[in-house]
One Martini backbone bead per residue (centre of mass of N, CA, C, O) as a GRO file, in nm:
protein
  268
    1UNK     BB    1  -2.611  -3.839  -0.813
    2UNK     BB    2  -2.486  -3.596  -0.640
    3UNK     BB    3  -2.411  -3.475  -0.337
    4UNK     BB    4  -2.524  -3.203  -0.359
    5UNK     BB    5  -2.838  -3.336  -0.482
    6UNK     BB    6  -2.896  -3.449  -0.198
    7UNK     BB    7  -2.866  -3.239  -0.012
    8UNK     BB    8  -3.100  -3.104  -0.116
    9UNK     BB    9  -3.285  -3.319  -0.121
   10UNK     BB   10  -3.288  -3.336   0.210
   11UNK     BB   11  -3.398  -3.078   0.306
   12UNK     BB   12  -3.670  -3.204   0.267
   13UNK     BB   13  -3.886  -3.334   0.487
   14UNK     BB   14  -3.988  -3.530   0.284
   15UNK     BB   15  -3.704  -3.661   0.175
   16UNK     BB   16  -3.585  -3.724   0.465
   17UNK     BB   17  -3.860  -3.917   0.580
   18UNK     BB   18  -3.859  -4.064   0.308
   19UNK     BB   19  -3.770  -4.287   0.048
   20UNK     BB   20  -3.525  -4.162   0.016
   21UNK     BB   21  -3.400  -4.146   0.290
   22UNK     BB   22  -3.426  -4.436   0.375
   23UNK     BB   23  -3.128  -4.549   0.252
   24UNK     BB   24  -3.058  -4.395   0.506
   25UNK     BB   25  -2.884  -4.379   0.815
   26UNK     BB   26  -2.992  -4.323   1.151
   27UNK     BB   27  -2.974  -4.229   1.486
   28UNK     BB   28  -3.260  -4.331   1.550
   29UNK     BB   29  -3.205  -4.637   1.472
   30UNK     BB   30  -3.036  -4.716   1.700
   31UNK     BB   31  -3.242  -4.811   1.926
   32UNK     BB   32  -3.380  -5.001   1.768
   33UNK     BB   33  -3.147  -5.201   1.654
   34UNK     BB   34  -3.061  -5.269   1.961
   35UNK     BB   35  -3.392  -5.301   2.120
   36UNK     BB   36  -3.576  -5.317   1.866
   37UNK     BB   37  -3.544  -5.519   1.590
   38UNK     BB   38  -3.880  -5.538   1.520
   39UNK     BB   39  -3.937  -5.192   1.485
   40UNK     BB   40  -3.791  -5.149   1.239
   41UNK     BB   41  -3.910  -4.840   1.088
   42UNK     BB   42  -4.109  -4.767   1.290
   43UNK     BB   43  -4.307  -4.518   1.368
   44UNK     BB   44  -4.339  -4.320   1.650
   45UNK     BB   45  -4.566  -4.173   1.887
   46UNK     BB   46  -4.526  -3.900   2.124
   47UNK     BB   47  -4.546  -3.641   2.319
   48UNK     BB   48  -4.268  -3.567   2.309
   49UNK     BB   49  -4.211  -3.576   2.021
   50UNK     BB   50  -4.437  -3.333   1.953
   51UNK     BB   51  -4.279  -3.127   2.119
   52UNK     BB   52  -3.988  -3.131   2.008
   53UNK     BB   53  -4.104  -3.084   1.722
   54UNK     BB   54  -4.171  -2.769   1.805
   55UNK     BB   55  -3.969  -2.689   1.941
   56UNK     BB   56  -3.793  -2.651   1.688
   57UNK     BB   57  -3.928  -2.498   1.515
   58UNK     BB   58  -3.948  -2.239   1.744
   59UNK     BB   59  -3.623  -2.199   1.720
   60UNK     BB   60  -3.540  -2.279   1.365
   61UNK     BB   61  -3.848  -2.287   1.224
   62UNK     BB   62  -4.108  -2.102   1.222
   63UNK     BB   63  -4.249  -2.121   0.949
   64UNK     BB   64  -4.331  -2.434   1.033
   65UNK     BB   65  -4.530  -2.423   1.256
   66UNK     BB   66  -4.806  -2.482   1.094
   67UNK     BB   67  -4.769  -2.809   1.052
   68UNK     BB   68  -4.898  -2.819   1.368
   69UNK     BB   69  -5.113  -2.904   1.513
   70UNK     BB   70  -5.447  -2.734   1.702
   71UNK     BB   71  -5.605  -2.793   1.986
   72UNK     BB   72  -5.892  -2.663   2.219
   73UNK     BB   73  -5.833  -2.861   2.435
   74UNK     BB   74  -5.808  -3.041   2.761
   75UNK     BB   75  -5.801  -3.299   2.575
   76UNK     BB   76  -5.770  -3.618   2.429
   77UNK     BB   77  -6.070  -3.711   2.539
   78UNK     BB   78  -6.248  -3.563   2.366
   79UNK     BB   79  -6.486  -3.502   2.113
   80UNK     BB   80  -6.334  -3.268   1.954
   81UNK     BB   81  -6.068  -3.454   1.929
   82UNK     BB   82  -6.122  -3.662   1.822
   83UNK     BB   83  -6.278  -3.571   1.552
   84UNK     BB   84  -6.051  -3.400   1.451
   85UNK     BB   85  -5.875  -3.647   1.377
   86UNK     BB   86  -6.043  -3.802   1.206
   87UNK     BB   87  -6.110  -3.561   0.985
   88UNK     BB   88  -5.769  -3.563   0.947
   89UNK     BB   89  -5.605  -3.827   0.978
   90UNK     BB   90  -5.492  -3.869   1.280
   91UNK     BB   91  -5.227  -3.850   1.572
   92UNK     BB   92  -5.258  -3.774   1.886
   93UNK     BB   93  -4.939  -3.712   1.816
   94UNK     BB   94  -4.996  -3.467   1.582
   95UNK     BB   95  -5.118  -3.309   1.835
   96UNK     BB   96  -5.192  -3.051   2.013
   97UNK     BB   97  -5.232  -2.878   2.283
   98UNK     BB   98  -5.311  -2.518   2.360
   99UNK     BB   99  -5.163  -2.593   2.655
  100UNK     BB  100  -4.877  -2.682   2.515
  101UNK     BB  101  -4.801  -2.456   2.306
  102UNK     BB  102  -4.759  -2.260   2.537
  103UNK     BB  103  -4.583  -2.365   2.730
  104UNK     BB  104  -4.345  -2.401   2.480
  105UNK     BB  105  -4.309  -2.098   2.438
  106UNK     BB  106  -4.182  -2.064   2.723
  107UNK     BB  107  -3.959  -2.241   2.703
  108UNK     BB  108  -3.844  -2.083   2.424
  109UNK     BB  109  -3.789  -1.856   2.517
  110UNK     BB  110  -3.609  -1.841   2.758
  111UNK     BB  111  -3.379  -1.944   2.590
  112UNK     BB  112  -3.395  -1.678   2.405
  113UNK     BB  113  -3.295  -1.505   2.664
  114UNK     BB  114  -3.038  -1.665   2.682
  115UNK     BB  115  -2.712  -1.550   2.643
  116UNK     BB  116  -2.538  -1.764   2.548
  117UNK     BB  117  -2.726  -1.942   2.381
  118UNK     BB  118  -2.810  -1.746   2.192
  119UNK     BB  119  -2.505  -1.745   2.069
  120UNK     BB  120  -2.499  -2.056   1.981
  121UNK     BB  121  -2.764  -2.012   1.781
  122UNK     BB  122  -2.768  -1.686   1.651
  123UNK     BB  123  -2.541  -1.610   1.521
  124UNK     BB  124  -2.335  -1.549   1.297
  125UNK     BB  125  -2.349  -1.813   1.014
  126UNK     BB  126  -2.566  -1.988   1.122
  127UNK     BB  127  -2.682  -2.306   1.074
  128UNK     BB  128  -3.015  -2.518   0.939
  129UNK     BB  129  -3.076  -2.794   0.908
  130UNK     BB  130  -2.800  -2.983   0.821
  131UNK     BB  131  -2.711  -3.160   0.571
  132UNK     BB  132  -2.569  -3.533   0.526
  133UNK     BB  133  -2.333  -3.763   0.426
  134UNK     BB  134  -2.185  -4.121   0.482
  135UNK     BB  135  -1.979  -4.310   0.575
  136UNK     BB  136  -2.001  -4.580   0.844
  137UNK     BB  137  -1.932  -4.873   0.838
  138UNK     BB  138  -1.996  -4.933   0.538
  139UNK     BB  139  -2.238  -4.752   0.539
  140UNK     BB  140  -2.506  -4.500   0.492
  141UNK     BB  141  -2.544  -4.187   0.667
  142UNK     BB  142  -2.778  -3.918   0.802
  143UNK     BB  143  -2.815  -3.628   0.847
  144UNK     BB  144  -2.942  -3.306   1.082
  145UNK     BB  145  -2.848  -3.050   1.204
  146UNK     BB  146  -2.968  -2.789   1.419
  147UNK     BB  147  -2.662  -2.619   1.462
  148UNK     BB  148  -2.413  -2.479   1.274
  149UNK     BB  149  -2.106  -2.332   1.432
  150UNK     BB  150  -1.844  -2.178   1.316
  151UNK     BB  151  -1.750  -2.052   1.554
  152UNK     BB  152  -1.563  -1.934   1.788
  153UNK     BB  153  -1.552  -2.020   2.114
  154UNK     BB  154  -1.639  -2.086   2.503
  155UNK     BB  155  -1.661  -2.343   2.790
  156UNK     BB  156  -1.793  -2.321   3.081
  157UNK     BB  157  -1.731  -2.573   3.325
  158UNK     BB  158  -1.834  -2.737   3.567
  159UNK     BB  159  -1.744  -2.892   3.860
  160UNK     BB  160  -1.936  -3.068   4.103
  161UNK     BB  161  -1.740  -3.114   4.304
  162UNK     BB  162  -1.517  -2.869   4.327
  163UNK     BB  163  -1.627  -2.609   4.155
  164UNK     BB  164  -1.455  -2.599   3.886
  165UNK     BB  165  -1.352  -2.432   3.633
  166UNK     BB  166  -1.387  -2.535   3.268
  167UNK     BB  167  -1.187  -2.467   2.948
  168UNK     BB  168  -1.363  -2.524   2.597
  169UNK     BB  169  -1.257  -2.490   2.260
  170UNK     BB  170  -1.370  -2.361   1.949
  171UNK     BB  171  -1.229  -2.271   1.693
  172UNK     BB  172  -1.444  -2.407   1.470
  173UNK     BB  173  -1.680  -2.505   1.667
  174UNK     BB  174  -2.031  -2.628   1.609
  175UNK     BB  175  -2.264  -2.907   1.722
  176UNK     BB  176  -2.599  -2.829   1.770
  177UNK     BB  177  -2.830  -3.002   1.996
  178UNK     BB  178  -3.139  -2.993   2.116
  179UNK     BB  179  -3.322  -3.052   2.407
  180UNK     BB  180  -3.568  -3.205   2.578
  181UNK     BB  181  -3.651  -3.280   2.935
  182UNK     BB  182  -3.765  -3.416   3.239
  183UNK     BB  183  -3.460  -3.432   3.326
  184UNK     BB  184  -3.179  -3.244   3.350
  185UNK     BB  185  -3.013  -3.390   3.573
  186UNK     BB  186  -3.037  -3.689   3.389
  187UNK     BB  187  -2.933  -3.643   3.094
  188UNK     BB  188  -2.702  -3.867   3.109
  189UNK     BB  189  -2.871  -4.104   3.112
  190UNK     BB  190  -3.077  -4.027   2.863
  191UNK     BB  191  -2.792  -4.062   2.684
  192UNK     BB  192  -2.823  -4.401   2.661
  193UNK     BB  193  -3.110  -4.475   2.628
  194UNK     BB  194  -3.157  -4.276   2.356
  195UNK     BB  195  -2.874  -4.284   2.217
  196UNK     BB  196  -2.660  -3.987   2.172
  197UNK     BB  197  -2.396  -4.115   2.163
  198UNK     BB  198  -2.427  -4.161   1.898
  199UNK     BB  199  -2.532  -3.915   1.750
  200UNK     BB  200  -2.260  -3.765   1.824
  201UNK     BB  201  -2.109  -3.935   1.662
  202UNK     BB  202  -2.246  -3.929   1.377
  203UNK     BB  203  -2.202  -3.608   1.351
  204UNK     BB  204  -1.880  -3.581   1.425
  205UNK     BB  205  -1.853  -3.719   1.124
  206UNK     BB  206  -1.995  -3.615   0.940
  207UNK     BB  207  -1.907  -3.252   0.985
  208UNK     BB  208  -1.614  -3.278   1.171
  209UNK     BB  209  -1.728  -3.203   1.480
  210UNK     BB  210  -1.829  -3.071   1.764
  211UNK     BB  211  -2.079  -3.183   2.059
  212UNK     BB  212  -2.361  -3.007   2.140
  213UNK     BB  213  -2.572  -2.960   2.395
  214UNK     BB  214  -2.909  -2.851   2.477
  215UNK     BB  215  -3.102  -2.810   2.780
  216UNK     BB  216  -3.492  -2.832   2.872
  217UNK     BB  217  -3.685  -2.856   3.139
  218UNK     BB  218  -4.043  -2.922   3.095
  219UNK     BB  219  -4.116  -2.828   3.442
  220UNK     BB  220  -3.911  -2.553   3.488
  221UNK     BB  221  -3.651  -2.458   3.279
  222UNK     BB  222  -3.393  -2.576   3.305
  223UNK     BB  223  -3.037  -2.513   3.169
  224UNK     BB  224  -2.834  -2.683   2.971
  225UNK     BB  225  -2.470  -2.759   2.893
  226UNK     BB  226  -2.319  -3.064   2.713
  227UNK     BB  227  -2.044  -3.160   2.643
  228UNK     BB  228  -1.849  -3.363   2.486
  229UNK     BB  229  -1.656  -3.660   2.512
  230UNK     BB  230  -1.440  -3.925   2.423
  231UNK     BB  231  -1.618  -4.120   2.602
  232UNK     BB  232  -1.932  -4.030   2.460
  233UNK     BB  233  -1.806  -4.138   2.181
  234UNK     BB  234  -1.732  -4.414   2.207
  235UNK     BB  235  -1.965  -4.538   2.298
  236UNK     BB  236  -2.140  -4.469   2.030
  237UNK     BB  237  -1.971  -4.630   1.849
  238UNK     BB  238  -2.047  -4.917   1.940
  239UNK     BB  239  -2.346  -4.844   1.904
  240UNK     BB  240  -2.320  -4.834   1.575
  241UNK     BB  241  -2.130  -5.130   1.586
  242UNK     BB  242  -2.398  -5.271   1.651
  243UNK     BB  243  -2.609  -5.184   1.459
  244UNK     BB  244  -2.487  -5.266   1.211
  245UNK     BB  245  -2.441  -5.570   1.262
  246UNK     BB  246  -2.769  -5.603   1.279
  247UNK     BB  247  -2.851  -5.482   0.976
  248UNK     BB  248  -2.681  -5.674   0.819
  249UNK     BB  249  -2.834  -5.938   0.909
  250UNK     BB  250  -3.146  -5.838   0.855
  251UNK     BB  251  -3.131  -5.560   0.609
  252UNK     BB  252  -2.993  -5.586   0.422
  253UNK     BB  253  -2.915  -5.684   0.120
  254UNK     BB  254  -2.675  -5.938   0.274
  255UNK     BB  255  -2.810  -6.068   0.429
  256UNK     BB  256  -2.895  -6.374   0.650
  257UNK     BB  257  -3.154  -6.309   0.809
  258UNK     BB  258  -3.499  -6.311   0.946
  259UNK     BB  259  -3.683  -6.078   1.116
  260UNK     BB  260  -3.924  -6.308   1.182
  261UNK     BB  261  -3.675  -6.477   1.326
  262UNK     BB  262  -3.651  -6.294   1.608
  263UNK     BB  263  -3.517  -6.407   1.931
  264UNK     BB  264  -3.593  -6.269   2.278
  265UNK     BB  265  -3.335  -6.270   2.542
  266UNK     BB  266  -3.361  -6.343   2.865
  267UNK     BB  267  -3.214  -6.337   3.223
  268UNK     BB  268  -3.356  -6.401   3.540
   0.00000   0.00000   0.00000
């Protein structure tokens, strides 16, 4: 199979989140493989998560967005939401509750009522959802970028402490990336703990561009733009080769360890 018939076959959400697409290594997997290497490979399943997942939809693919269940209860313990759920064979995080896709609904417009954020999101030639493939430190890796923006920018980025705008150009574009957020204002924390700056790292190694963050408050909709530095793309490259060095060691085919006697330790 050729790369272009694998990335075209990659653009299906089916084959790329399914049996195909597991062959490559993704950003997802890195925060596994380095903090709870026993639960690589499990899907986890969170109010998060299936908001994020609505969330993106609904800025850039909206005809899928009926693939995502939507309940009117008012809660997820009521009986008509468990009932729901058994009779469609559904995880409580894979449905909606329509006081929260409402909610959501106001969060993406906000944001697409933003002029600066709609240009470097809806501008022309833009594309979504852009499936790539590369080797990375001798594995193979896949990406999906949110969005591919070819064209030439720039970023006036406030300094928090003199309050001087600094000017970053983008004569080529970038990779943008959407993130909703509990708290826009920790989002740099946030960027550590569920590992974005390797994400940031392998897309604009995957891409050959540079990546930007667009990130939106859940509680608030605060808006934020953050471009990524050469400090915290390097940051993600050694969290991607110790992840690497994790994957080789339990999980290649020439593993050498089974990750069945792996044992978490800590001093306390």
């Amino acid at each position: 199979m050729t790369e272009q018939e694998i990335l075209k076959k990659l653009r299906n959400d089916s084959d790329y989140y399914g049996a195909f697409g597991k062959q490559y290594l993704s950003a997802s997997n890195v925060k596994q493989l380095i903090s709870k290497p026993t639960e690589f490979g499990l899907v986890e399943k969170t109010l998060a998560l299936i908001q994020g997942r609505y969330f993106h939809l609904y800025m850039l693919e909206p005809d899928k967005i009926d693939d995502i269940p939507v309940h009117d209860s008012k809660s997820r313990v009521t009986k008509s939401f468990k009932d729901f759920k058994e009779e469609n064979n559904l995880d409580q995080y894979d449905i909606l509750l329509q006081k929260e896709k409402d909610y959501m609904n106001k969060l993406c417009d906000k944001m697409k009522a933003n002029l600066e954020i709609s240009e470097l999101v809806y501008d022309n030639n833009i594309e979504y959802e852009v499936p790539a493939i590369k080797e990375i430190e001798g594995v193979m890796w896949k990406g999906k970028c949110d969005v591919l923006n070819p064209n030439a920018f720039q970023l006036k980025i406030e300094d928090p402490e003199t309050g001087e705008l600094q000017v970053l150009d983008y004569p080529d574009g970038a990779i943008i990336d959407l993130k909703t957020s509990s708290d826009v204002h920790k989002f740099k924390w946030s960027c550590r703990e569920y590992c974005y700056d390797a994400q940031a790292y392998i897309y604009s190694t995957l891409f050959n561009k540079p990546f930007v963050f667009i990130v939106i408050d859940k509680k608030n909709g605060a808006m934020k733009i953050a471009p990524t530095t050469t400090d915290f793309i390097d940051r993600g490259r050694e969290k991607v080769k110790k992840a690497i060095r994790i994957y080789n060691k339990f999980f290649s085919n020439d593993k050498t360890h089974e990750i069945s006697n792996y044992v978490y330790t800590e001093a306390l």
